[in-house]
C-alpha positions as CSV (number, residue, x, y, z in Angstrom):
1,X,243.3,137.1,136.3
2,X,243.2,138.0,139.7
3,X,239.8,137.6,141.3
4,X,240.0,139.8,144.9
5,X,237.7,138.5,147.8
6,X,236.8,139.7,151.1
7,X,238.5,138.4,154.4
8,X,234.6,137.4,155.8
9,X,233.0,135.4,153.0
10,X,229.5,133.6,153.2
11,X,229.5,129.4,152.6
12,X,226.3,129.6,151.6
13,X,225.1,128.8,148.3
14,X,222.1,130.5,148.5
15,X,223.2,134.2,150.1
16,X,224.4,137.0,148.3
17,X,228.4,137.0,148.5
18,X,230.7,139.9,148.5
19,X,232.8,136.8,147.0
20,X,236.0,138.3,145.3
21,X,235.5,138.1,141.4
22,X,238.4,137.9,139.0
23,X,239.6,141.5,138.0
24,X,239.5,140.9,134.4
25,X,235.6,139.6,135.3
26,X,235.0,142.6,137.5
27,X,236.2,145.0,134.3
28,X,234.4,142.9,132.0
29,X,231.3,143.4,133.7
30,X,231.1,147.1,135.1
31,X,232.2,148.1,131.1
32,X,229.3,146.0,129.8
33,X,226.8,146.5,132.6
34,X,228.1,149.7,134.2
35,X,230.5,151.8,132.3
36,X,229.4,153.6,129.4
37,X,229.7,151.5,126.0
38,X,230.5,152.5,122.5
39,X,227.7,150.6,120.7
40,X,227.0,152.0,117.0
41,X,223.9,149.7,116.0
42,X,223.5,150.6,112.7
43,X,220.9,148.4,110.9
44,X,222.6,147.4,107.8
45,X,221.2,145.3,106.1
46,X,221.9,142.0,103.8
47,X,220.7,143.0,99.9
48,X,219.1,138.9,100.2
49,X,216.2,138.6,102.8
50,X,216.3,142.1,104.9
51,X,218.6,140.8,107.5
52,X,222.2,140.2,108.7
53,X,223.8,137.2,108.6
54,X,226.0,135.8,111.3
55,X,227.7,132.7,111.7
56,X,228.8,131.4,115.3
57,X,231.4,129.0,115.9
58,X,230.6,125.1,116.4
59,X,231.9,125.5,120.2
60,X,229.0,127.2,121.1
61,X,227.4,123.7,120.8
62,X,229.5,121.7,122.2
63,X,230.7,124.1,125.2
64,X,226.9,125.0,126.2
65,X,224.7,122.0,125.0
66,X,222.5,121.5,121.7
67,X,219.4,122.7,123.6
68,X,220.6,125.6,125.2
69,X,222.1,126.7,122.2
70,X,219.3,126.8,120.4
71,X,217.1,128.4,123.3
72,X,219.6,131.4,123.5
73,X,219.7,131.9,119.5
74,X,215.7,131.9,119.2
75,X,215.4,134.6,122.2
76,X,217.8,136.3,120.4
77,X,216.6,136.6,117.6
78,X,212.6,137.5,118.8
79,X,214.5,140.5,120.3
80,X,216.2,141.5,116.9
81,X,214.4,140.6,114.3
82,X,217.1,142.0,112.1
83,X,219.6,139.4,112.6
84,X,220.0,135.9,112.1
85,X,222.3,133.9,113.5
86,X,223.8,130.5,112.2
87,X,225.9,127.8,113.8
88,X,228.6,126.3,112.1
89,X,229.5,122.9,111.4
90,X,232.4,121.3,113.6
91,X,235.1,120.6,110.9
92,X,233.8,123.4,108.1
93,X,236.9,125.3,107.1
94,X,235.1,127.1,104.0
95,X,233.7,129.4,106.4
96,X,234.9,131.7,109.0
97,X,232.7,132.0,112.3
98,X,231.6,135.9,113.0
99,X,232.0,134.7,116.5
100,X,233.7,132.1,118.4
101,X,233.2,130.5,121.3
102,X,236.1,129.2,123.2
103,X,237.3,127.7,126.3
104,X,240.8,128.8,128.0
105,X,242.5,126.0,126.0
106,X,241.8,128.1,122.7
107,X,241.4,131.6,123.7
108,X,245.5,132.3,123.8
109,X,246.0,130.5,120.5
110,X,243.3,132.7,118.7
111,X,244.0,135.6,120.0
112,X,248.3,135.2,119.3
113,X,246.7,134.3,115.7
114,X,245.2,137.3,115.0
115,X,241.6,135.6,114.6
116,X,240.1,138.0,117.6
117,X,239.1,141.5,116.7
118,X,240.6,143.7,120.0
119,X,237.0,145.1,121.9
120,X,238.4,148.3,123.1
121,X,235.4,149.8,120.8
122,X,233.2,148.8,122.5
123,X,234.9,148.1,126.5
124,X,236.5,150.7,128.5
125,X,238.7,149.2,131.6
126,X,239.9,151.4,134.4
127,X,243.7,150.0,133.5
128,X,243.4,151.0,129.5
129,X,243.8,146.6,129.3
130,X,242.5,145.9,125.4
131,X,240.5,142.5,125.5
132,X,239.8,140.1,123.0
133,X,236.8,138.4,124.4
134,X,234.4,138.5,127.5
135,X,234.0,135.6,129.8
136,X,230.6,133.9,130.2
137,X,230.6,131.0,133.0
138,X,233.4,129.6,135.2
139,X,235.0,126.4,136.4
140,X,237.6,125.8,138.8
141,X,239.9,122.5,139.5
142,X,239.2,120.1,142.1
143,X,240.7,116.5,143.1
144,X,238.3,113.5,141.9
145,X,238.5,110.5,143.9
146,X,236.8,106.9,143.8
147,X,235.1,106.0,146.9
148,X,235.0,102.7,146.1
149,X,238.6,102.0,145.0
150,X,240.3,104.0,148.2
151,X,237.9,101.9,150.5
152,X,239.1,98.6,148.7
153,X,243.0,99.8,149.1
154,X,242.7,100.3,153.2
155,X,242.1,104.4,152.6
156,X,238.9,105.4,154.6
157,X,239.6,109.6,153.2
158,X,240.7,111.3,149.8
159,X,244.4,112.1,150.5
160,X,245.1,115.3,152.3
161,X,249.0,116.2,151.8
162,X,251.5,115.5,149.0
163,X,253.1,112.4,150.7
164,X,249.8,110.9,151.0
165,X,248.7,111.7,147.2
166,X,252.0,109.8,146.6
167,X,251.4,106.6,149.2
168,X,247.9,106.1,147.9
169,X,248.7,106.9,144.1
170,X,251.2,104.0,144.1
171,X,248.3,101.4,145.7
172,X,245.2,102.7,143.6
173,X,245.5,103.8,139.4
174,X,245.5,107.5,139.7
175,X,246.0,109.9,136.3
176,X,249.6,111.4,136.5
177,X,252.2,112.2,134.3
178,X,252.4,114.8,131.7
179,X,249.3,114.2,129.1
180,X,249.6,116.1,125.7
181,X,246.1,118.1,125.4
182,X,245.5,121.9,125.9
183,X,244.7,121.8,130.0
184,X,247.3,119.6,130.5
185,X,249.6,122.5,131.9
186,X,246.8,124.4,133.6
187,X,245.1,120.8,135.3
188,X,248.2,118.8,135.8
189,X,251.3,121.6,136.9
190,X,249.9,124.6,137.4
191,X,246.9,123.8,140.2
192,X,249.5,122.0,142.2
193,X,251.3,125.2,142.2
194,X,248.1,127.2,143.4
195,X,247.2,124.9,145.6
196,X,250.5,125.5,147.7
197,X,249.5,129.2,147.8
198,X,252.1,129.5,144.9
199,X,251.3,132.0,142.1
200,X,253.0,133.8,139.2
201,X,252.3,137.6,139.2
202,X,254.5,139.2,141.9
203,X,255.2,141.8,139.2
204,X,254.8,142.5,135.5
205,X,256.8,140.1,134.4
206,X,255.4,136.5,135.8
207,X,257.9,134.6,138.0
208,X,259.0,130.9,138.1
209,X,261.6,130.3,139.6
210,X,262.0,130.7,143.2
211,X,261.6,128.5,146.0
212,X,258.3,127.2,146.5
213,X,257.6,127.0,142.7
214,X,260.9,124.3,142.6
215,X,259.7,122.6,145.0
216,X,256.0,122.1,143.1
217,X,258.3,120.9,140.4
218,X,260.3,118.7,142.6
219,X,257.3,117.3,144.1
220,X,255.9,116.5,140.7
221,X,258.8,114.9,139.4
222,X,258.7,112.6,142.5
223,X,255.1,111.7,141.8
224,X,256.3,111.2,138.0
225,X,258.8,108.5,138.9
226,X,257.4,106.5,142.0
227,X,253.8,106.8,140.9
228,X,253.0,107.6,137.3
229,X,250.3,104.9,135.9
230,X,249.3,105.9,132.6
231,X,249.2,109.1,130.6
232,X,246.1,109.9,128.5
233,X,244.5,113.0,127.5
234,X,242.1,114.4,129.2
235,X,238.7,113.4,127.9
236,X,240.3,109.7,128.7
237,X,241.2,110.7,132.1
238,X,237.6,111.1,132.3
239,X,236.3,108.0,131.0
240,X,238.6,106.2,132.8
241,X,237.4,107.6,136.3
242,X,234.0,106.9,134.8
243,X,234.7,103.5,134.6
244,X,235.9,103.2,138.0
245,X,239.6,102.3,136.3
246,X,241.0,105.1,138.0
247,X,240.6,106.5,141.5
248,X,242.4,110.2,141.4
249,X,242.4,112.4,139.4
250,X,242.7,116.6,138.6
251,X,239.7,117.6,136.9
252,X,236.9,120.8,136.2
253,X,233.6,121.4,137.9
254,X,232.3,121.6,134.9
255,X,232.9,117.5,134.3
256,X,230.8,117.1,137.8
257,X,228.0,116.8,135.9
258,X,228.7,113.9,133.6
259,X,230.1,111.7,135.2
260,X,227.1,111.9,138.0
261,X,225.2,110.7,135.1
262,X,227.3,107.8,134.5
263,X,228.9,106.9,138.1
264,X,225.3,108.0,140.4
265,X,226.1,110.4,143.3
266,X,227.9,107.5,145.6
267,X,230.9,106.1,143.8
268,X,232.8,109.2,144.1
269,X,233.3,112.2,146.0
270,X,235.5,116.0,145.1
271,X,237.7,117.5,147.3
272,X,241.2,120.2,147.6
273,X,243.9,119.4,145.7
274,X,246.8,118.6,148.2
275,X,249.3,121.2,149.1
276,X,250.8,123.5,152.1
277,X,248.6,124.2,155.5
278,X,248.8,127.6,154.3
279,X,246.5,129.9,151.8
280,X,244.8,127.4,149.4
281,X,244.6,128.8,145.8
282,X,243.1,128.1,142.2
283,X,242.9,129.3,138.9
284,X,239.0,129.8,137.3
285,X,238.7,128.3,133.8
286,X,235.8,129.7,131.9
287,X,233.9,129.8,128.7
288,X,234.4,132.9,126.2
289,X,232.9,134.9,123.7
290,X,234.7,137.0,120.8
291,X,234.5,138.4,117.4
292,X,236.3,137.3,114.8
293,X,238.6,139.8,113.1
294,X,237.1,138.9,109.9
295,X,233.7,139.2,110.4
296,X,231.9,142.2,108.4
297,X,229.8,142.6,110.9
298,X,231.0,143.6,114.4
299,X,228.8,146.4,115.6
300,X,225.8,143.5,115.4
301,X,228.3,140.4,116.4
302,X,229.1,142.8,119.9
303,X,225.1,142.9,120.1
304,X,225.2,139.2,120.9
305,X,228.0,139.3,122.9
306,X,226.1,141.6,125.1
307,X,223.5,139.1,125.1
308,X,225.1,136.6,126.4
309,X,226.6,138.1,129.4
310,X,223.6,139.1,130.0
311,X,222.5,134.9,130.0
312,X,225.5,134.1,131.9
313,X,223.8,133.7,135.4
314,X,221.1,131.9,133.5
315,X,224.0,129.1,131.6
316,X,226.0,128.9,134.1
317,X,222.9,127.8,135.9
318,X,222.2,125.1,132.9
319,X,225.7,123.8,132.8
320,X,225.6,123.6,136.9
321,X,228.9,125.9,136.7
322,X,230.9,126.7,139.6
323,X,231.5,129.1,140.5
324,X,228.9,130.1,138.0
325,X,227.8,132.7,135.7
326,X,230.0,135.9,135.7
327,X,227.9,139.0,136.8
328,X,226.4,137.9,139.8
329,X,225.9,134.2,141.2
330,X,221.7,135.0,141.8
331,X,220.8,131.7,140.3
332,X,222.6,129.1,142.7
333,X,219.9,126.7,143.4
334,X,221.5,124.1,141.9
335,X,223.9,124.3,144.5
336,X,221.5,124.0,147.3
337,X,221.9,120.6,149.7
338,X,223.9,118.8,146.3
339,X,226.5,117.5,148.3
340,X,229.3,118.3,144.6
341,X,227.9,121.8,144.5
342,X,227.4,123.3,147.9
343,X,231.3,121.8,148.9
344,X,232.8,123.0,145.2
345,X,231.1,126.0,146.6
346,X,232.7,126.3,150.0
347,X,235.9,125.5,148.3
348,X,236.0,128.4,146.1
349,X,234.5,130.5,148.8
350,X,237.3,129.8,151.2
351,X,240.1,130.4,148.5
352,X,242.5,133.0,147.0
353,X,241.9,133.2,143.6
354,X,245.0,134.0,141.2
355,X,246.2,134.3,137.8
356,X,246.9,132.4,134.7
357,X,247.9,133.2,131.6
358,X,244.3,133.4,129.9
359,X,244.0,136.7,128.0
360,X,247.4,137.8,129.5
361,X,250.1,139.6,126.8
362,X,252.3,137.1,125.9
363,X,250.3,134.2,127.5
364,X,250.7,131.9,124.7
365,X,254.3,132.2,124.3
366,X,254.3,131.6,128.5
367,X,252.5,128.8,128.3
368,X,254.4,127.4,124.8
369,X,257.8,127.6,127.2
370,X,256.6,126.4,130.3
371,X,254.8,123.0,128.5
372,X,258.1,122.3,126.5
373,X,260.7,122.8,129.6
374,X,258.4,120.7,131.8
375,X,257.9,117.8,128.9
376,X,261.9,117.7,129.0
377,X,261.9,117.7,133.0
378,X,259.3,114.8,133.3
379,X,261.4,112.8,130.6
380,X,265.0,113.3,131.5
381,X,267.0,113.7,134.9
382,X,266.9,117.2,135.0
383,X,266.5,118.4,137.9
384,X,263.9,120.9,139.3
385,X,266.2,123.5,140.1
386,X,267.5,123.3,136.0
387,X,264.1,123.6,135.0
388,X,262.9,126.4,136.9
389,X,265.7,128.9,135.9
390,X,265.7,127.6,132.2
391,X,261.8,128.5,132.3
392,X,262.2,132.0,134.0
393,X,265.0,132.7,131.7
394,X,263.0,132.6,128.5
395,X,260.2,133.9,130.0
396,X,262.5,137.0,130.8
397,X,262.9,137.2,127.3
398,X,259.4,137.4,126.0
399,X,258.9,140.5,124.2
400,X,255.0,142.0,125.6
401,X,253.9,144.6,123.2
402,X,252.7,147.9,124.9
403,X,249.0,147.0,122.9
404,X,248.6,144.1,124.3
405,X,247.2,142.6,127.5
């Protein structure tokens, strides 16, 4: 997802920005928004109570919050009075959502699975691209630090290069190594990678192995051996930090907000993630919305997708999102004088913005061979240069399907 920005960019929370926007946001939007949309709301009806039924997934909970869950379904549903929608129940398997919710950890598996109806009846993109969900909101990564932890171990500053990362990783617990959850690969390899300017689509088929990407890998597998503490998923990464047991660590805006609550605003502090003097880069992370292929109901289930891009400027606004909601960022005044906010900002203002795999043809099958190569890197002595070239080879051999994007 490449998200194009101009060379002149505002840092100010509270101006409008010509800020580059991810392509695949940009297409999303202008289709939705913009470009004419092939809606059929036909009113049919449910033979019980006069109206359709829809069930949403249980992420839409737990992604957006109990309370602004609830406030978007009751809105919706004083503007359609013909629909009712439900929320599942997080561990129901009798019953199929008409509509999931989903984070980038789960939107490659679903769609590989066949669980997301294709949206090209609805969304029209310039490239003839067929999607499988719109975003909603967006997160990028950033370096956590304690303040606390670095003062106690002599270090006045978050580190700034890779050899520093490494001399202050060995003298304070910092969250390395190769964790086994679903943003492992995107949190822990991959924004190193970015943040050296690195990216992987020079062409249609992504790249791996060349110079700079070895030596991310290299540079990983040094911090692996000198400097790997413990390995732990994610969510424990965060607890940990939370508890002032760890004092570095790669994680989402969107965590910014809870551990505030549990640390106060003084403990610790955000920053870059290390890499090159040259072009700084990240990957946005994102909340999505899509229809399940077996839901009966799609012309009505697209209804509330629209409405919730629609919301987006207003959730991303709840959930304190940045870079925020995706049509516009009008409702930044969270971001005003917060000293996380206005600098995750400025970050994000002052960097390229590249692709991932999310939504991509093929991207679970990428991501599948890039996560087990790197697992066998980080446990054996193969080298960097080995696992590179074993990584482009089978992505070389990844068949992409002319129907998919």
């Amino acid at each position: 997802m490449m998200y194009p920005k101009n060379d002149k960019k505002s840092i100010s929370p509270d101006a409008r920005s010509d800020t580059k926007i991810d392509l695949f946001i940009i297409l999303a939007i202008l289709a939705l928004m913009i470009v004419p949309v092939i809606v059929n709301f036909g009113f049919r009806l449910n033979a019980g109570d006069g109206q359709i039924e829809l069930l949403i997934s249980s992420g839409f909970e737990e992604l957006f919050g109990r309370e602004t869950a609830e406030s978007l379904l009751r809105e919706f549903e004083e503007r359609n009075p013909d629909m009712r929608i439900s929320q599942a129940v997080a561990g129901e398997k009798n019953k199929e959502p008409d509509i999931f919710i989903f984070d980038d950890g789960e939107y490659n598996a679903l769609a590989a699975a066949g669980t997301l109806v294709s949206l090209s009846p609805y969304l029209h993109t310039e490239s003839g691209a067929e999607q499988s969900a719109i975003p909603i909101v967006s997160f990028m990564d950033l370096l956590f630090y304690n303040i606390e932890l670095l003062k106690a171990a002599g270090f006045d500053r978050p580190p700034k290069t890779r050899d520093e990362f490494i001399a202050y990783a060995k003298a304070v617990p910092s969250a390395s190594g190769f964790p086994n959850d679903n943003q492992a690969l995107y949190r822990d390899v991959f924004s190193w990678i970015w943040a050296a300017g690195g990216g992987f689509w020079s062409s249609s088929t992504p790249q791996f192995n060349n110079k700079a990407v070895t030596a991310d890998i290299s540079f990983l597998g040094r911090l692996n051996r000198e400097a790997r503490s413990f390995e732990t998923t994610g969510a424990e990464r965060l607890e940990e930090f939370a508890q002032g047991k760890t004092a570095l660590m790669i994680a989402s805006t969107r965590d910014i907000s809870a551990l505030r609550k549990k640390m106060g605003d003084d403990t610790f502090g955000i920053t870059t993630i290390p890499g090159s003097a040259g072009k700084y880069s990240v990957c946005l992370s994102g909340f999505y919305a899509g229809i399940s292929s077996a839901c009966a109901y799609s012309d009505e289930a697209w209804r509330f997708l629209l409405f919730l891009a629609e919301q987006s400027p207003l959730i991303g606004a709840g959930l304190k999102a940045v870079p925020g909601g995706i049509s516009d960022f009008p409702f930044r005044d969270y971001m005003k004088d917060d000293p996380f906010y206005s600098k995750a900002w400025d970050i994000f203002e002052s960097s390229e913005i590249v692709q991932g795999f999310t939504g991509k043809a093929g991207g679970k099958e990428f991501e599948d061979i890039a996560r087990e190569e790197l697992r066998i890197f980080f446990e054996s002595s193969r080298s960097a240069e080995e696992t590179t070239a074993a990584i482009q080879r089978r992505w070389d051999a990844v068949p992409l399907p002319l129907d998919r994007e």
